[in-house]
C-alpha positions as CSV (number, residue, x, y, z in Angstrom):
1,X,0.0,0.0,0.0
2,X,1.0,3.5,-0.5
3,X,1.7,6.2,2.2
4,X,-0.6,8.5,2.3
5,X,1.4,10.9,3.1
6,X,2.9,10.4,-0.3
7,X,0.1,9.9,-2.1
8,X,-1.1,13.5,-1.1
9,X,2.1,15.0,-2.3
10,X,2.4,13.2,-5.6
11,X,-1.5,14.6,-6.0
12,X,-0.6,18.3,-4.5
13,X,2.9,18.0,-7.3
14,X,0.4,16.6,-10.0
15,X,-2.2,19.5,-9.5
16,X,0.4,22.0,-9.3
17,X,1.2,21.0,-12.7
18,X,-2.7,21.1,-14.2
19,X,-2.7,24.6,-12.5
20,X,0.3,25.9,-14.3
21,X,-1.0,24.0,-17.7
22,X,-2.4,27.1,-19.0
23,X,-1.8,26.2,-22.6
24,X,-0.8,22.9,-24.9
25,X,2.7,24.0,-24.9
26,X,3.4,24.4,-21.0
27,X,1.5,20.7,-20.7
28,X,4.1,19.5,-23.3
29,X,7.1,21.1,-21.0
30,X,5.7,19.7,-17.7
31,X,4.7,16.3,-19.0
32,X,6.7,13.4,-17.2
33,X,9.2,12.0,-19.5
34,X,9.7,8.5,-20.5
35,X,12.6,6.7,-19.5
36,X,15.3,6.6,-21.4
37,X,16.5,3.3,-22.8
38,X,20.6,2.4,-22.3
39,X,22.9,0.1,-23.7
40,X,25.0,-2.7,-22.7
41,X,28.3,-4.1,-23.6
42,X,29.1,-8.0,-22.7
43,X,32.1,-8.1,-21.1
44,X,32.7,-11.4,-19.6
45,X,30.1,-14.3,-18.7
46,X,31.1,-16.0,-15.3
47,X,29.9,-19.4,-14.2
48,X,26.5,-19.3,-11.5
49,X,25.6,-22.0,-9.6
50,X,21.7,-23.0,-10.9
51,X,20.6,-24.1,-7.2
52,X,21.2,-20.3,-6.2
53,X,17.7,-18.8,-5.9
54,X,19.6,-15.6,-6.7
55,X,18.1,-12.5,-4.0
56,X,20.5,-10.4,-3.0
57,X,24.3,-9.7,-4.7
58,X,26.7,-7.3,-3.6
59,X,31.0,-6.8,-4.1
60,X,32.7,-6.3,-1.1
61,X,36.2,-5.2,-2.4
62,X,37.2,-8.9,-4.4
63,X,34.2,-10.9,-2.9
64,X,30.8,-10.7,-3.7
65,X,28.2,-11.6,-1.5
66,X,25.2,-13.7,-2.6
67,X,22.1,-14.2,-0.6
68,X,19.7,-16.8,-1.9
69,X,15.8,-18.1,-1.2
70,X,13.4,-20.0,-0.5
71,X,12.3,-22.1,2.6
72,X,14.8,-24.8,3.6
73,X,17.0,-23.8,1.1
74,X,18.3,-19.9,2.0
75,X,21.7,-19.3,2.4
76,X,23.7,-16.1,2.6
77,X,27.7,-17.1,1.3
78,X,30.7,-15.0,0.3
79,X,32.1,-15.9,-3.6
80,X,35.7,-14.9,-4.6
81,X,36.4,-13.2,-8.0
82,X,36.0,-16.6,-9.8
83,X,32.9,-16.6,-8.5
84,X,34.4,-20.1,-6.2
85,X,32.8,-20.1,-2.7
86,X,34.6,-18.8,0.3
87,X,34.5,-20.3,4.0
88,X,31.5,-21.9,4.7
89,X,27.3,-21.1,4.0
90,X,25.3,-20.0,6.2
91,X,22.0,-21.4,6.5
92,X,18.6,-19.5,7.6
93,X,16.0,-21.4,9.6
94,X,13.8,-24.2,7.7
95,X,10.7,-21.4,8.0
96,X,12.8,-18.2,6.5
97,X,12.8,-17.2,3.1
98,X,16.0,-15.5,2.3
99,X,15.9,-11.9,0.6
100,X,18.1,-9.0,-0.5
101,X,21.6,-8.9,1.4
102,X,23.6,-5.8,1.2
103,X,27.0,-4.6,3.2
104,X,27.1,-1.5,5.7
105,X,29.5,-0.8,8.3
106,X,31.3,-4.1,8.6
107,X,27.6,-6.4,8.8
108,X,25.8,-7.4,6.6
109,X,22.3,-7.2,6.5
110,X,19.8,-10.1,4.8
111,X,16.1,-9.9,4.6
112,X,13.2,-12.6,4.9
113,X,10.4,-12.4,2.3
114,X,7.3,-12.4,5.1
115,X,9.1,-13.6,8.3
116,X,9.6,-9.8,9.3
117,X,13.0,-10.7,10.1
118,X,16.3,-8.8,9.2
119,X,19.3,-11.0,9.9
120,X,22.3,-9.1,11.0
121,X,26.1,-10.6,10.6
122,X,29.5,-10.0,11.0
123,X,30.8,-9.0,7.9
124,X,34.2,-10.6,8.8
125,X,33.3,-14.5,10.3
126,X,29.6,-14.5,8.9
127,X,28.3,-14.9,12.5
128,X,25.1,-13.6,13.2
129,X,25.0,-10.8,15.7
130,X,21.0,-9.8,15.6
131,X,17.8,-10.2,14.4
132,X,15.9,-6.5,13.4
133,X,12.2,-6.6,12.9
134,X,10.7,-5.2,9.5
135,X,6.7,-4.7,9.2
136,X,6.5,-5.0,5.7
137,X,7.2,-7.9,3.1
138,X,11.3,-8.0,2.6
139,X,12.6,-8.4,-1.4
140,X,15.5,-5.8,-2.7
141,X,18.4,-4.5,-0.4
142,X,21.0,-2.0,-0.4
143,X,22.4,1.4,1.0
144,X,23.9,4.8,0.4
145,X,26.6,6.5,2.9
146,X,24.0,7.0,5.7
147,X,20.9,4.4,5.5
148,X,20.0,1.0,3.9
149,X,17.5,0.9,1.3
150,X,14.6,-1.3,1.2
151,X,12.1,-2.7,-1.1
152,X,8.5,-4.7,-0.3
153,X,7.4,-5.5,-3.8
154,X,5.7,-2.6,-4.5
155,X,6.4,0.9,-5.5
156,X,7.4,2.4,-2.3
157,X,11.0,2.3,-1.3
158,X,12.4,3.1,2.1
159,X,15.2,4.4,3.9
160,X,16.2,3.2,7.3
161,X,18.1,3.4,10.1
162,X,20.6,0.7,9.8
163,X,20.4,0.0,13.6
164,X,16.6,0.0,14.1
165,X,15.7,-0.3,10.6
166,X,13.3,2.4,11.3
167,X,12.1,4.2,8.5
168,X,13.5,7.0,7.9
169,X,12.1,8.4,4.4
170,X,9.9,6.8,1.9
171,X,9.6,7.4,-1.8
172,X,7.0,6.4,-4.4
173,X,8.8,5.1,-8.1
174,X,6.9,6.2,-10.8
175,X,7.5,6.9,-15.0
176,X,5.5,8.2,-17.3
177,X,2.7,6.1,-17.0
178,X,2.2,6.3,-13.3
179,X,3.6,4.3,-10.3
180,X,6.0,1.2,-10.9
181,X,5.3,-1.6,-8.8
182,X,7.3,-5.1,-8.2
183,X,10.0,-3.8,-7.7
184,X,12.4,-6.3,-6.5
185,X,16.7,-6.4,-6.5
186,X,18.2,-2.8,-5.5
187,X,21.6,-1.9,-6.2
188,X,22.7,1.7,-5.4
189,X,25.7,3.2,-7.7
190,X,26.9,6.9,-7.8
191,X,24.0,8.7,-6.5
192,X,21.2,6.6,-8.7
193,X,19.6,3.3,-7.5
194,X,19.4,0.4,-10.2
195,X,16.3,-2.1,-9.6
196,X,15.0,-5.5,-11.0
197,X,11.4,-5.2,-11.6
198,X,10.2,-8.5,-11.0
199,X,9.5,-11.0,-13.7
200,X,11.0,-8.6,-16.4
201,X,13.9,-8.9,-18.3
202,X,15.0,-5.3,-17.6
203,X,16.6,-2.7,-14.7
204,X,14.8,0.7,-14.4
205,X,17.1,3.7,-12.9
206,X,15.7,5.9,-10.6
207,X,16.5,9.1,-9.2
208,X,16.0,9.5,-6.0
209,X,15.1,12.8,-5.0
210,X,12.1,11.8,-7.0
211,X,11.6,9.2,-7.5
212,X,11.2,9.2,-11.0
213,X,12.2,5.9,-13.3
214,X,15.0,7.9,-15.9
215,X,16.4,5.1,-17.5
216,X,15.5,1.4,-18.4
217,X,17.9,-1.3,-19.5
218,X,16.4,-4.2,-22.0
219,X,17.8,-7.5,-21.1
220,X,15.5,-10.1,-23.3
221,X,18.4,-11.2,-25.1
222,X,21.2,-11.3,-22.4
223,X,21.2,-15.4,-22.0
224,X,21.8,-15.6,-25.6
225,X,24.3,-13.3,-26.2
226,X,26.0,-15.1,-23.1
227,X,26.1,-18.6,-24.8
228,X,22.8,-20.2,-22.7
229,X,21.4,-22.5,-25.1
230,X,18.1,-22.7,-22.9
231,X,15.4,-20.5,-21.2
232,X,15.5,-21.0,-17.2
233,X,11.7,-19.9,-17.4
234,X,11.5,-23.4,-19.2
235,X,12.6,-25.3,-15.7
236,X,10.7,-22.7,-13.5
237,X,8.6,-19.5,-14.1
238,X,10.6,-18.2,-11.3
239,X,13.5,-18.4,-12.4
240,X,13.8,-14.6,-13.6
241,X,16.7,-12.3,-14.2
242,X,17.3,-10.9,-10.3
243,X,20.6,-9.8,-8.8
244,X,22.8,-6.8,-9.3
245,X,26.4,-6.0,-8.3
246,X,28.4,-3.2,-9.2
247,X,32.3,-3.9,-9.1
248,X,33.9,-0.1,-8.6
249,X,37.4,-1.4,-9.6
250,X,36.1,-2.5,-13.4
251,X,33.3,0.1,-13.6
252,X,31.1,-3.0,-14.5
253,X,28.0,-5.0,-13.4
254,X,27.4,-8.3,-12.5
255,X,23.8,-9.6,-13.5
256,X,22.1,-12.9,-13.1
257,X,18.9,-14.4,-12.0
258,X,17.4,-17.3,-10.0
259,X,19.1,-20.5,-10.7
260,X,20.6,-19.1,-13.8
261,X,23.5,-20.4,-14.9
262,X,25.7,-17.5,-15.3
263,X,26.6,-14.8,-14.0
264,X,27.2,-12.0,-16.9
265,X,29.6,-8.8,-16.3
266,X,29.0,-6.2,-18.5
267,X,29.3,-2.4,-18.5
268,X,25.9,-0.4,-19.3
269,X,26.4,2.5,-21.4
């Protein structure tokens, strides 16, 4: 559900706009625009492991961390650069349902789809240090320089307290057509915040004082141009394209999806 709060001031900002529409051409001016597509260059196609129920994927220097779901079967584990597992998984509870996973401060966090619960781990040993509670349903993770960021599935997203995981700002996602719901995988690079919308082969790009979507990136032919000779949706319909890391050092990202196997680098452009 929407805030209402937010609701009210994406109505006020929407009048505002009728008011000042005096004429065709100021209508044309303030009209939202559509998002713009971008390219993307293949640059190397990594090996994935296909019982990864890809949720979460984040680069922590020269590891990456995964974070993976479904009940009985979530695990949070730390890859090297060859994408080969480091130390041991960790397991969640038979009952949890692993979400997003993203790095802050030296933990890292990992949400639960509708267990409410936030795991919190040492970043270092993987041991878990606390459990947060979240009120809403837990999918997409990440975090600028003061707050994690948070999505539920819909087309709010929220900023919180990474101690509490109070919220501490929320902000509605909309293009051209109106509000953008599902959204799913976060990623947060330079200022803009990347996001899987769930059960599409694309990324939007949203800005963030805004919330506005400004860019989209098309990925229906990315298995293909990898070298996957089959469609994962064929196995499983949910086995979609979710999962994006950005590696500073190469300037590239690193997407996949659920029990895909690969893991595609690439540079969007």
């Amino acid at each position: 559900m929407l805030k209402p709060t937010f609701i009210f001031l994406f109505t006020a900002t929407a009048l505002g706009l009728a008011c000042n529409n005096s004429n065709e051409s100021s209508t044309e001016n303030n009209a939202i625009a559509a998002p713009i597509n971008l390219n993307y260059e293949l640059v190397k196609v990594h090996p994935h492991d296909t019982s990864a129920y890809t949720q979460g994927l984040e680069w922590n220097g020269n590891t990456l961390i995964e974070s993976t779901g479904l009940e009985g079967k979530s695990i949070l584990h730390v890859l090297d650069a060859n994408q080969k597992q480091l130390g041991t998984k960790v397991k969640l509870a038979a009952a949890d349902f692993g979400e997003g996973a993203t790095l802050f401060n030296g933990k890292i966090y990992q949400l639960t789809w509708k267990n409410h619960k936030v795991h919190v781990y040492n970043a270092k040993t993987l041991a878990k240090e606390k459990e947060l509670y979240w009120p809403y349903e837990g999918w997409g993770l990440t975090h600028n320089d003061t707050a994690l960021i948070v999505s539920t599935g819909e087309s709010n997203i929220y900023f919180v307290d990474p101690s509490t995981f109070t919220i501490k700002k929320t902000l509605g996602v909309f293009n051209n057509f109106g509000y953008v719901s599902n959204i799913n995988e976060l990623e947060y690079v330079n200022g803009k915040l990347y996001a899987n919308i769930y059960g599409r082969n694309s990324i939007i790009i949203i800005d963030l004082i805004t919330g506005i979507v400004t860019n989209t990136v098309d990925f229906s032919n990315l298995l293909a141009q990898a070298g996957v000779k089959y469609d994962p949706l064929t196995i499983d319909p949910g086995y979609v394209l979710n999962g994006i890391a950005y590696q500073p050092s190469t300037q590239t990202f690193f997407i996949t999806g659920k029990c895909w196997p690969v893991m595609v680098e690439l540079k969007i452009k």
